[in-house]
Backbone as a ProteinNet text record, in pm:
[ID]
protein_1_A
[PRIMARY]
XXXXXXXXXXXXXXXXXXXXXXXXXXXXXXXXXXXXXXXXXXXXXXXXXXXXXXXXXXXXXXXXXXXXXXXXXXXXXXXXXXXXXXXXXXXXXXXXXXXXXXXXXXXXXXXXXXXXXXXXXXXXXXXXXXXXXXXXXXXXXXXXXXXXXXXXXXXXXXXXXXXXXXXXXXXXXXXXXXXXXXXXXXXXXXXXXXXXXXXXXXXXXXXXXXXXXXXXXXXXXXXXXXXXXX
[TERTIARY]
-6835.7	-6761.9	-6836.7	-6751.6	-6856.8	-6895.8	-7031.3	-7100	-7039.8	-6928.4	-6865.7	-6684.8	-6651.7	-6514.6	-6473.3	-6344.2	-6213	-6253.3	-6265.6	-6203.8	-6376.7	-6465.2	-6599.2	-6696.9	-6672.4	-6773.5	-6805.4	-6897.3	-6949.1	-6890.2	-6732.3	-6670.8	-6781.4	-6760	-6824.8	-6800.6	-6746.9	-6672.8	-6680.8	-6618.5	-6570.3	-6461.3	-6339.8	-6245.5	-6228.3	-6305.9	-6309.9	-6216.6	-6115.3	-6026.4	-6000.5	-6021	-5992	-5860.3	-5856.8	-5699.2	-5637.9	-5588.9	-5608.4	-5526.4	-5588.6	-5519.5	-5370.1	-5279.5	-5203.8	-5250.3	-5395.8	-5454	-5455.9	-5526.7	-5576.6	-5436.2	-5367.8	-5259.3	-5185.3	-5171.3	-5097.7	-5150.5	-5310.1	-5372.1	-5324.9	-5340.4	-5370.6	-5176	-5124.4	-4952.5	-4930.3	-5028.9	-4980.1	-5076.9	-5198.3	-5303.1	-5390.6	-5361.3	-5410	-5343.4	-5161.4	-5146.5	-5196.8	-5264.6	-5347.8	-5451.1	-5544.3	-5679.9	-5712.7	-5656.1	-5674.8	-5635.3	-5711	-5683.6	-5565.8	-5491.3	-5449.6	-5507.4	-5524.2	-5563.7	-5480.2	-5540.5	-5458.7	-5541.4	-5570.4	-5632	-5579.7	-5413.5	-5434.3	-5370.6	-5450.2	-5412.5	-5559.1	-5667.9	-5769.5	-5892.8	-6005	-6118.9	-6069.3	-6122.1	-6011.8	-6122.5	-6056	-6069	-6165.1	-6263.2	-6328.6	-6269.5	-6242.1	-6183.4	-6058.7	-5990.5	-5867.9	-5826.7	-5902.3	-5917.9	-5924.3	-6037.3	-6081.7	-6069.3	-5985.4	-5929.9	-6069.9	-6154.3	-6317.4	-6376.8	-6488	-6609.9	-6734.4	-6767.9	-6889.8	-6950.5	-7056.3	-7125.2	-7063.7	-7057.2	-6933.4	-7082.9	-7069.4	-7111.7	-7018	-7066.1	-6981.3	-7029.5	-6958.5	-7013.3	-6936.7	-7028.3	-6977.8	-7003.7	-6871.5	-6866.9	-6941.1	-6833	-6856	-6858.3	-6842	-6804.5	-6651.6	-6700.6	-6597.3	-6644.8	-6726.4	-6701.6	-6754.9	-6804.2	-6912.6	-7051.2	-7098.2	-7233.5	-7145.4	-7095.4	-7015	-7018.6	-6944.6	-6850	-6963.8	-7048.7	-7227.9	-7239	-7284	-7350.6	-7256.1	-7146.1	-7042.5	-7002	-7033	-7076.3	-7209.6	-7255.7	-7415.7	-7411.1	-7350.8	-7334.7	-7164.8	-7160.6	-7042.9	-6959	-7097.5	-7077.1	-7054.7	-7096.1	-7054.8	-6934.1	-6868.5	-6727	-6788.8	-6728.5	-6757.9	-6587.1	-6635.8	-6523.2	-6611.9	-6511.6	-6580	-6493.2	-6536.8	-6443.4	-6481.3	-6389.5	-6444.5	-6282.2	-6278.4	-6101.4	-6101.6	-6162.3	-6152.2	-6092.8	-5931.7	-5847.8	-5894.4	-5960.3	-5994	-6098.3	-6171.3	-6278.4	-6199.9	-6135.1	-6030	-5947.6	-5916.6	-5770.4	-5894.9	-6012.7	-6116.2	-6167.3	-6208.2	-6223.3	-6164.3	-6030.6	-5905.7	-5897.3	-5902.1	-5890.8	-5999.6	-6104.7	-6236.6	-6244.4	-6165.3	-6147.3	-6073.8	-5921.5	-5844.9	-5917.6	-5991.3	-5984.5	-6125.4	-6186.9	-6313.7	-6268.6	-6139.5	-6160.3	-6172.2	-6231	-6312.4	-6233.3	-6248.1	-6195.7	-6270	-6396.1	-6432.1	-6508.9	-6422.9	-6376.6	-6276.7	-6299.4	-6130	-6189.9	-6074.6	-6133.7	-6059.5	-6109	-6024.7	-6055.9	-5949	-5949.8	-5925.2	-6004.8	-6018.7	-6166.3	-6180.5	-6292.7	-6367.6	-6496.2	-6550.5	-6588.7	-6641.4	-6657.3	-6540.3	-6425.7	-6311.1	-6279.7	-6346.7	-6321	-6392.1	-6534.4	-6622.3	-6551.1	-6551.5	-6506.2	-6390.7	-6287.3	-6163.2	-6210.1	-6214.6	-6169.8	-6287	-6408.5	-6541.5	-6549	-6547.7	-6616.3	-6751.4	-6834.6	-6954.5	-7027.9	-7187.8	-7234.4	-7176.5	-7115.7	-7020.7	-7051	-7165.1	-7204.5	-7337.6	-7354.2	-7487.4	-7575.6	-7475.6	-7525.3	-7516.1	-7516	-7401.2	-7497.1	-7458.6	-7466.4	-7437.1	-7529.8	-7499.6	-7585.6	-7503.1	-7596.8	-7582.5	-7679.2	-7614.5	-7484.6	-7570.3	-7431.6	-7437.6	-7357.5	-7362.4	-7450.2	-7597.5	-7705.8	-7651.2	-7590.9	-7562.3	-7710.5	-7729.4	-7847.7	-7921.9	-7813.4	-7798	-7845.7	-7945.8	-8003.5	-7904	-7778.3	-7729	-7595.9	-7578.8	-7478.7	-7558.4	-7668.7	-7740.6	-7662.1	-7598.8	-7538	-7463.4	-7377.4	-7277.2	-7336.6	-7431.1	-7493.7	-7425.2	-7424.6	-7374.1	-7491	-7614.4	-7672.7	-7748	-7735.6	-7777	-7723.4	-7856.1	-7820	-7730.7	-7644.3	-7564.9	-7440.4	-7444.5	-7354.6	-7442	-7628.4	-7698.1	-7720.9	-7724.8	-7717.4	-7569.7	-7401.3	-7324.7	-7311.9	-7377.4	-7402.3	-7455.4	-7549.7	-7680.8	-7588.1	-7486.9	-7437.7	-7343.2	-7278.3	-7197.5	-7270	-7422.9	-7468.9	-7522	-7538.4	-7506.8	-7718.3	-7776	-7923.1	-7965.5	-8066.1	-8119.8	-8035.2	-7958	-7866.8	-7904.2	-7883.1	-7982.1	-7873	-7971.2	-7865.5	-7980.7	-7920.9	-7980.7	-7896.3	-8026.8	-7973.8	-8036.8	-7975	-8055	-7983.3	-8117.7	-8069.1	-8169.3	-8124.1	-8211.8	-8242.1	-8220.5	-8252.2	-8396.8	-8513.6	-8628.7	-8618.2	-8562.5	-8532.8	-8469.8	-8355.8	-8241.8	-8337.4	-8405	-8514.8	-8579.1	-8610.9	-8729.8	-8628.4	-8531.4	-8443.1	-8389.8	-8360.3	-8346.4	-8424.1	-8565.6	-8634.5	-8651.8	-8671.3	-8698	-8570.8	-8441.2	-8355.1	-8331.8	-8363.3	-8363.1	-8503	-8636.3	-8749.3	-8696.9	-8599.8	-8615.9	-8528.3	-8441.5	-8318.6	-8392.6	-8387.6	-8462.6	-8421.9	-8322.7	-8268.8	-8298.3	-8348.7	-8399.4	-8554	-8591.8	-8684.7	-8756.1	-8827.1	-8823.2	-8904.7	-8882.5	-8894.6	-9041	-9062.4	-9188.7	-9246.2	-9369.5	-9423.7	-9334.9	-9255.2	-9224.7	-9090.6	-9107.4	-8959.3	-8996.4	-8896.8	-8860.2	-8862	-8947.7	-8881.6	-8732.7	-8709.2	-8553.8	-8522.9	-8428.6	-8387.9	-8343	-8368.8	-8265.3	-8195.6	-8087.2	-7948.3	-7847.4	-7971.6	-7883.2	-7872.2	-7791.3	-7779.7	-7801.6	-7881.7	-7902.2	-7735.2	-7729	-7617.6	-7660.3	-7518	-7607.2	-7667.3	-7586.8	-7635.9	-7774.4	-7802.8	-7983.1	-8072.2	-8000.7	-8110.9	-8143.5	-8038.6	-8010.2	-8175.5	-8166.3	-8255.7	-8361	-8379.2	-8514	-8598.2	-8486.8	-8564.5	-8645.8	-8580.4	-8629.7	-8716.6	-8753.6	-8862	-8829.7	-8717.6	-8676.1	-8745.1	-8724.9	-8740.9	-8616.7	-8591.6	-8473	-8515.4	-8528.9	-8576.5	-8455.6	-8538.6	-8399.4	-8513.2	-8444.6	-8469.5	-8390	-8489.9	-8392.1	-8452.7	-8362	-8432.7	-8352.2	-8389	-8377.3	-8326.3	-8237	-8181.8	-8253.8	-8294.2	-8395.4	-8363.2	-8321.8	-8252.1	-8315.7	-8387.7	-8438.8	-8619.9
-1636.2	-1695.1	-1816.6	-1935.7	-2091.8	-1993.6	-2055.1	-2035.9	-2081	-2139.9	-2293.6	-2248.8	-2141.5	-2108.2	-2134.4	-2141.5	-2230.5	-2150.8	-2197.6	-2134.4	-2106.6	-2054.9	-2034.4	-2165.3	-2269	-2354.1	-2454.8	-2495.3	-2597.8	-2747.2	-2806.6	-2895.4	-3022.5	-3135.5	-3259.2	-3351.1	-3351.5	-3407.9	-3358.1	-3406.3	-3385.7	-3462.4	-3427.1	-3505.5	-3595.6	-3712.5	-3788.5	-3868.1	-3909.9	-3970.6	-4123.4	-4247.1	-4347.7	-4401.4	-4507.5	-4559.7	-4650.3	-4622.4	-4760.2	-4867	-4965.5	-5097.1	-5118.3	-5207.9	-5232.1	-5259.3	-5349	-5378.2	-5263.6	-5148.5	-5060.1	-4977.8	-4968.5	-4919.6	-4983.7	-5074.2	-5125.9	-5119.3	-5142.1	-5114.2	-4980.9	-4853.5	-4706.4	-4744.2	-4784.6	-4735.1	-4859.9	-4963.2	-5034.8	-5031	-5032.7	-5021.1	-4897.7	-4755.3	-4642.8	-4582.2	-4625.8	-4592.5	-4665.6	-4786.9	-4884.6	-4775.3	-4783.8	-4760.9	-4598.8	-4490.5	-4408.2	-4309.6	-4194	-4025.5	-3950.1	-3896.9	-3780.2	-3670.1	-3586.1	-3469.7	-3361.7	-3305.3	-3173.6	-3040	-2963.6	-2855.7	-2778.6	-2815.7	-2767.1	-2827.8	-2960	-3060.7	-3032.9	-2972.8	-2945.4	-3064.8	-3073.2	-3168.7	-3356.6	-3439	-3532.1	-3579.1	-3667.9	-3753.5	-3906.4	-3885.2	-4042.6	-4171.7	-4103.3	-4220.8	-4312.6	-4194.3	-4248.5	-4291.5	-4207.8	-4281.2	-4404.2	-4489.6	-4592.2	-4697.6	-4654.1	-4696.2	-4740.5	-4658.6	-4706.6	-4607.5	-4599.4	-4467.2	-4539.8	-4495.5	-4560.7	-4459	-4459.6	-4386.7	-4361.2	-4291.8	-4268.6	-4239.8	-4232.8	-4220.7	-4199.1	-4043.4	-3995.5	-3994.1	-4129.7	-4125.4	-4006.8	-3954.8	-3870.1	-3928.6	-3974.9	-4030.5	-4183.5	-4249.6	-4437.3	-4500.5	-4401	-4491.2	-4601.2	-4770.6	-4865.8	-4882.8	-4898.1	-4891.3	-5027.7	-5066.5	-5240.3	-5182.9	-5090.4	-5085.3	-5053	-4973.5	-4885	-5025.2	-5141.7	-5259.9	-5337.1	-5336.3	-5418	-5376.5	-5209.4	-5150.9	-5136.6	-5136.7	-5128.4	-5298	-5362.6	-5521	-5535.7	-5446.4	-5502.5	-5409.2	-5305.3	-5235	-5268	-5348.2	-5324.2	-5262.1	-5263.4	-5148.2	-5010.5	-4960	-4769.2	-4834.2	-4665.7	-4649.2	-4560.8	-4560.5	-4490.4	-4400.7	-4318.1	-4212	-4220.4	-4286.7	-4218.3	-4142.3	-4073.5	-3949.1	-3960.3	-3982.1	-3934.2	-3927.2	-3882	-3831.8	-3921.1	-4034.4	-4089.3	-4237.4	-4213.1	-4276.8	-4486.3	-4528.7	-4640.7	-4671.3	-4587.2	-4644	-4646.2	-4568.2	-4546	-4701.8	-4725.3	-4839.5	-4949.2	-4953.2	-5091.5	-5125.7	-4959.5	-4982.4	-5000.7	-4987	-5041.1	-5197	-5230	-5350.8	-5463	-5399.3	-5471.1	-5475.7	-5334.9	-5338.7	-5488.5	-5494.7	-5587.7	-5711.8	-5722.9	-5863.7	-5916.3	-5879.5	-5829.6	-5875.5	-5812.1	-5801.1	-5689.2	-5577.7	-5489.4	-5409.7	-5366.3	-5256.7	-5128	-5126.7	-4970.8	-4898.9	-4933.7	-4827.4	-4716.1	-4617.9	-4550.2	-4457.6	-4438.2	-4367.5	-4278.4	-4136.5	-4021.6	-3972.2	-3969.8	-3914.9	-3764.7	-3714.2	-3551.5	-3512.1	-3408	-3298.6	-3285.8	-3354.3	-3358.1	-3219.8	-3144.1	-3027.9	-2950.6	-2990	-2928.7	-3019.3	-3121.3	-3249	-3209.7	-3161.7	-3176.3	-3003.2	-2917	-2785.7	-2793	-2895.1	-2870.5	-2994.4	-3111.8	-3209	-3309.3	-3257.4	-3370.1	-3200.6	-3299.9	-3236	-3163.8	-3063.9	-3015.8	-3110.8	-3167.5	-3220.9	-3369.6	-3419.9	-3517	-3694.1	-3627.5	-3751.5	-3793	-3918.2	-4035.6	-4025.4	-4002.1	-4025.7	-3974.1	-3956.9	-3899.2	-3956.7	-4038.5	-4101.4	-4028.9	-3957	-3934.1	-3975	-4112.1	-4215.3	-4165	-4119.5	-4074.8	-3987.3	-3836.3	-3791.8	-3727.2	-3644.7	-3643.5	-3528.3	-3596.3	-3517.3	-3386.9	-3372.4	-3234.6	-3221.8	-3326.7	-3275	-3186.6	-3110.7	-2984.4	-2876.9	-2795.9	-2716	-2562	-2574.9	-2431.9	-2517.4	-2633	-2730.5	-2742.3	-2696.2	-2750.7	-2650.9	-2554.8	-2479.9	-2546.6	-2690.7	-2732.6	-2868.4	-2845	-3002.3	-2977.2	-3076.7	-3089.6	-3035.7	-3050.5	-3081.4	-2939.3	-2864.2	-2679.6	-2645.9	-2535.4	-2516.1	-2487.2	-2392.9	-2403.1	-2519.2	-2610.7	-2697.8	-2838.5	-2834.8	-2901.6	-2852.7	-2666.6	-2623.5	-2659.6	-2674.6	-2690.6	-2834	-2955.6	-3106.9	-3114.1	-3003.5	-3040.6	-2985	-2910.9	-2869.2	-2968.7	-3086	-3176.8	-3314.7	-3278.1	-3423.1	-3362.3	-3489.1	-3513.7	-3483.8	-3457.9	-3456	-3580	-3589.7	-3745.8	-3814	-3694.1	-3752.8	-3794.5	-3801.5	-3853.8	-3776.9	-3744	-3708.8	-3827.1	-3941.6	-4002.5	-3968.9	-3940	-3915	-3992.3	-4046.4	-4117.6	-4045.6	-4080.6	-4037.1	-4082.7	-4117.6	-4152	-4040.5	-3911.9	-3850.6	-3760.3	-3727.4	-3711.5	-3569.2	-3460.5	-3310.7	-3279.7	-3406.9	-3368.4	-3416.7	-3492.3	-3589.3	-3415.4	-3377	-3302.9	-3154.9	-3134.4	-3025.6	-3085.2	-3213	-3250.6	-3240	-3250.5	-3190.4	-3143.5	-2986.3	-2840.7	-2817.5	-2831.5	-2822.1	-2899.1	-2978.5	-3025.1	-2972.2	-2977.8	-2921.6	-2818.6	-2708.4	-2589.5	-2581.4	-2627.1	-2630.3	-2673.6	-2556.3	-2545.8	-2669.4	-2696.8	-2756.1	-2930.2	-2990.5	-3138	-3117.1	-3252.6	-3302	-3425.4	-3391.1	-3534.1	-3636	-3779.4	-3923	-3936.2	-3905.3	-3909.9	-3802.9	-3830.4	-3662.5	-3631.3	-3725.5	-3701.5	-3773.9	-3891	-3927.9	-4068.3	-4156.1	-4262.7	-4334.8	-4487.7	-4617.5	-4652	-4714.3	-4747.7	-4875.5	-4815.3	-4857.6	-5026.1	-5107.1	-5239.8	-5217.5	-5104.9	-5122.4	-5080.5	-4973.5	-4945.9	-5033.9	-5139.3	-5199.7	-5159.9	-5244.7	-5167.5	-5214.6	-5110.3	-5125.4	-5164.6	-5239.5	-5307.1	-5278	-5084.3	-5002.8	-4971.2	-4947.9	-4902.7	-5053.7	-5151.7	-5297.1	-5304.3	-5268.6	-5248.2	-5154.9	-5049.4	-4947.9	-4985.3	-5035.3	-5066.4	-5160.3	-5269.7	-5362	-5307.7	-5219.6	-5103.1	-5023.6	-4982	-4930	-4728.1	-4763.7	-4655.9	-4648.1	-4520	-4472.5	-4459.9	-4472.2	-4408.7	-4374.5	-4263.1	-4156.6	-4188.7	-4236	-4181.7	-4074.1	-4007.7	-3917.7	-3951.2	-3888.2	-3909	-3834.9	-3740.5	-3638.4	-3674	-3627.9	-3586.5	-3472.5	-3495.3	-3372	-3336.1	-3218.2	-3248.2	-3081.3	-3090.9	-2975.9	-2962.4	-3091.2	-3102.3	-3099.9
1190.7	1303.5	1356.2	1356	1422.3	1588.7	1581.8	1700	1881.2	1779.5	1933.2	1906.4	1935.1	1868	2004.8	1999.7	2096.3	2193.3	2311.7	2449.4	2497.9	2421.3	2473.8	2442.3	2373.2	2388.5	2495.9	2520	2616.2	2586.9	2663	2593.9	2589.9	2519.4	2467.5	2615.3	2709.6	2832.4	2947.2	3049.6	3158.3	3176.4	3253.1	3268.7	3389.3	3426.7	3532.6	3469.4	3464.3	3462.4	3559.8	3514.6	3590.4	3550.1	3652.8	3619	3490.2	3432.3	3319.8	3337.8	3352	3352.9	3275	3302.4	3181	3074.6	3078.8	2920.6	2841.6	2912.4	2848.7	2799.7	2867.1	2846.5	2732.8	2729.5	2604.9	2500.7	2490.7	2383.7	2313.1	2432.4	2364.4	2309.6	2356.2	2315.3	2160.2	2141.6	2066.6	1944.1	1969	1907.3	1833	1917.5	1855.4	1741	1722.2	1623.6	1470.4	1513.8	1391.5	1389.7	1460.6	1478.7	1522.8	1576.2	1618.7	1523.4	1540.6	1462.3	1567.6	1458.3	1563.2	1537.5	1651.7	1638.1	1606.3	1430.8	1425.9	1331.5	1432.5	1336.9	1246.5	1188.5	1066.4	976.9	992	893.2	770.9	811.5	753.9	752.1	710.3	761.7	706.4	708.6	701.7	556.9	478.7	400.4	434.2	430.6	508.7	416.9	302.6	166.9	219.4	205.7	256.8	410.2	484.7	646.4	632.5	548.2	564.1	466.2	375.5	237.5	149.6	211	59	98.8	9	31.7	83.9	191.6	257.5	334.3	365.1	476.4	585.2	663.5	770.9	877.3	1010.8	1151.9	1210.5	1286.3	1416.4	1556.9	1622.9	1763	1844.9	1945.8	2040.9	2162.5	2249	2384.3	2392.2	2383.4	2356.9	2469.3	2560.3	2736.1	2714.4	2777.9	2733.4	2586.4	2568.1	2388.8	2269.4	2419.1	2391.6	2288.4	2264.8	2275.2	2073.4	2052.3	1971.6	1862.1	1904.2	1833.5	1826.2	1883.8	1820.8	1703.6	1742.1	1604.3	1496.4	1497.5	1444.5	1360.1	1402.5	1345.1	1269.5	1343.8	1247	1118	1121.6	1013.1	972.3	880.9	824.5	668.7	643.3	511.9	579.4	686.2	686.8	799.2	778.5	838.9	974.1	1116.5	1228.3	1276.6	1267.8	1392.2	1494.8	1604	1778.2	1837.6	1914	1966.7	2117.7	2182.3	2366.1	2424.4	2495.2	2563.9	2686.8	2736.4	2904.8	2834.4	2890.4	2884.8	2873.8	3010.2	3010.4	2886.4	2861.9	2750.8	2587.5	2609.6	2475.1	2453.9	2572.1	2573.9	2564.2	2584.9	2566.2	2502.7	2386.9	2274.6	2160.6	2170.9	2104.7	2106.2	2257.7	2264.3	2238.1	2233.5	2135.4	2002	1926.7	1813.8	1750	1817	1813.6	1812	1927.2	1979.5	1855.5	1819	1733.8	1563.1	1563.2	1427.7	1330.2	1377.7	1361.8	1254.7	1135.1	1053.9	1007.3	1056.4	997	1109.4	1203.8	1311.7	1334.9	1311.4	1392.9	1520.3	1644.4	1698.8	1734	1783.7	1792	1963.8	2028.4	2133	2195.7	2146	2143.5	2216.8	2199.8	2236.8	2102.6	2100.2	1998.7	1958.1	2028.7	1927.5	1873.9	1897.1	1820.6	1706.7	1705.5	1630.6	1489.3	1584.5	1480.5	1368.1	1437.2	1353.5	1261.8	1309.9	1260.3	1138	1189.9	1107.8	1015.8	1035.2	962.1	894.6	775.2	637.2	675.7	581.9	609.5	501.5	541.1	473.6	413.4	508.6	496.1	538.9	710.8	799.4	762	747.3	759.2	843.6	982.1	1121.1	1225.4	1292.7	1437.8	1525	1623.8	1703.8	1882.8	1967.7	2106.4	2201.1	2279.1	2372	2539.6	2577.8	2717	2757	2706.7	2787.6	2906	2952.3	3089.6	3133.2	3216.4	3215.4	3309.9	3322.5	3510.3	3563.8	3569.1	3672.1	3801	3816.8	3910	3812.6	3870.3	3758.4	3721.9	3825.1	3828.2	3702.4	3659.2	3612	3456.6	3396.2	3326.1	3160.8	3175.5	3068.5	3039.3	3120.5	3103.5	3007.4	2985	2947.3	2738.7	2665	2559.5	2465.5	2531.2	2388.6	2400	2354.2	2301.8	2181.6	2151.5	2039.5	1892.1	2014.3	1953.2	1873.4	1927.1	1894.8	1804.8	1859.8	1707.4	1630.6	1613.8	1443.3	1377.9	1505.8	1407.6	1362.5	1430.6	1394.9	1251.4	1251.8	1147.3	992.7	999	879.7	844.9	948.9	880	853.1	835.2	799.1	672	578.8	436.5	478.7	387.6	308.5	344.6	465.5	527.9	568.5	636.1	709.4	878.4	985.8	1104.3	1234.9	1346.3	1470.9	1559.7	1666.5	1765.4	1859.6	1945.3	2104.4	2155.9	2289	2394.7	2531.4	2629.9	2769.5	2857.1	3009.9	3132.2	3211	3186.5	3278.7	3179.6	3237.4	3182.2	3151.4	3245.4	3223.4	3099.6	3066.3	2965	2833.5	2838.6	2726.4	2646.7	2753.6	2743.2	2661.6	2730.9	2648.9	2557.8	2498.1	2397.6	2282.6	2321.2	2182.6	2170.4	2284.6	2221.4	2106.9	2142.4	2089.7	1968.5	1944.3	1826.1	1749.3	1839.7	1708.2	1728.9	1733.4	1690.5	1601.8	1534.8	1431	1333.7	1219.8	1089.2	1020.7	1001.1	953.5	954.2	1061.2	1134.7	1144.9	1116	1130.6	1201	1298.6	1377.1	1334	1319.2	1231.9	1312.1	1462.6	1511.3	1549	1624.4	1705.4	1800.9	1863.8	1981.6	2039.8	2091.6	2129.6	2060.4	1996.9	1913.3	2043.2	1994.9	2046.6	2023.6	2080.5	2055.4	1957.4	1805.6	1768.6	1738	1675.8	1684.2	1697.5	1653.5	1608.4	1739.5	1811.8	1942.1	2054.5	2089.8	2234.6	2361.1	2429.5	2586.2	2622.1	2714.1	2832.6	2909	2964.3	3133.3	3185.8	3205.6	3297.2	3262	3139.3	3097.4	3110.3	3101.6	3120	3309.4	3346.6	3492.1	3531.7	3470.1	3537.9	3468.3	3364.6	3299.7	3398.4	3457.5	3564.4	3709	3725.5	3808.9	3797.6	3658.3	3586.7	3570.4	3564.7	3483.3	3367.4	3278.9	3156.9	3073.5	2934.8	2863.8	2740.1	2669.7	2598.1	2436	2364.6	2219.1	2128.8	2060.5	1942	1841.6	1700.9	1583.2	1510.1	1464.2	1384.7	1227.5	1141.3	1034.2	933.3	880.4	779.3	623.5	632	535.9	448.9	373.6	269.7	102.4	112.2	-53.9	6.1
[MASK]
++++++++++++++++++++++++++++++++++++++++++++++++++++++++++++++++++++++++++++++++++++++++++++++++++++++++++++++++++++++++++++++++++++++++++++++++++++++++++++++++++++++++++++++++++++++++++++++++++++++++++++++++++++++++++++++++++++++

């Protein structure tokens, strides 16, 4: 039985819901049927081939915000293919509309609940990458079960990445940093690239919001562990 079965797992979200512009709006009604997945669990795990009409490395982002940071890395890599998945309406309709305005073809994005995303529809042993930038720390310690990243749901990450395959996390809050790597060094399965927490990446873009707090002298924490089966 998956560890994260319907109705008992810890969803990938919260539903804060903002307003969406007409932009955004027209995008999701004109644009997601180009660019977007539908969600169906029993259509069975999807085809990255034919998603993307070639075979390439695929990356699964979980929760893109507006979806700026996503269409960088998503440019600088244009040989692999990306699924992003996050359900908050305005970031959906912006990242559509960056797609568009961009150019962009080996993007698609799916507006679902990623861990139903991930069970139903990504292949096992399938992902390059998976990509989770800031998610939502609950920083209330009685709120902290609600947080995404436990175990249960990085042993089921670690079975849909391919052999050196990679999970990066980033986050500003130092509590969530810190449960981020027990949880990841304890999954047999990953291996972490350092002793401890990774400098950050070229490939990942600061956000305003993290250049914002860096000037302030914040901290922001990435990890990257490793899939290691051979």
């Amino acid at each position: 039985m998956n560890p994260l079965s319907i109705g008992q797992h810890v969803r990938s979200y919260v539903l804060r819901q903002g307003r969406l512009s007409p932009g955004q709006q027209r995008a999701i009604d004109q644009l997601y049927p180009l660019w977007g997945i539908v969600f169906n669990a029993r259509q069975g795990p999807l085809s990255f081939e034919e998603l993307f009409n070639r075979r390439a490395p695929t990356i699964l982002e979980i929760g893109f915000g507006m979806g700026e940071p996503t269409i960088e890395i998503a440019k600088t890599f244009p040989e692999k293919n990306f699924i992003v998945v996050d359900v908050h309406g305005p970031g959906v309709g912006n990242i559509l509309k960056l797609i568009d305005q961009e150019q962009i073809t080996n993007v698609r994005v799916l507006r679902h609940d990623a861990v139903e995303v991930i069970t139903h529809l990504i292949p096992f042993s399938s992902l390059t990458g998976i990509h989770i930038f800031f998610p939502d720390p609950w920083p209330k310690a009685r709120h902290h079960k609600r947080r995404l990243i436990q175990k249960p749901f990085i042993d089921q990450l670690a079975q849909h990445l391919e052999n050196k395959g990679y999970i990066h996390l980033a986050t500003d809050w130092q509590d969530y940093a810190e449960q981020m790597l027990k949880v990841l060094s304890h999954c047999t399965a990953l291996t972490n690239t350092v002793s401890d927490f990774s400098a950050r990446p070229y490939y990942r873009p600061l956000t305003k919001f993290e250049n914002r707090g860096l000037k302030l002298g914040h901290s922001v924490w990435d990890l990257i562990f490793v899939k290691e089966t051979e």
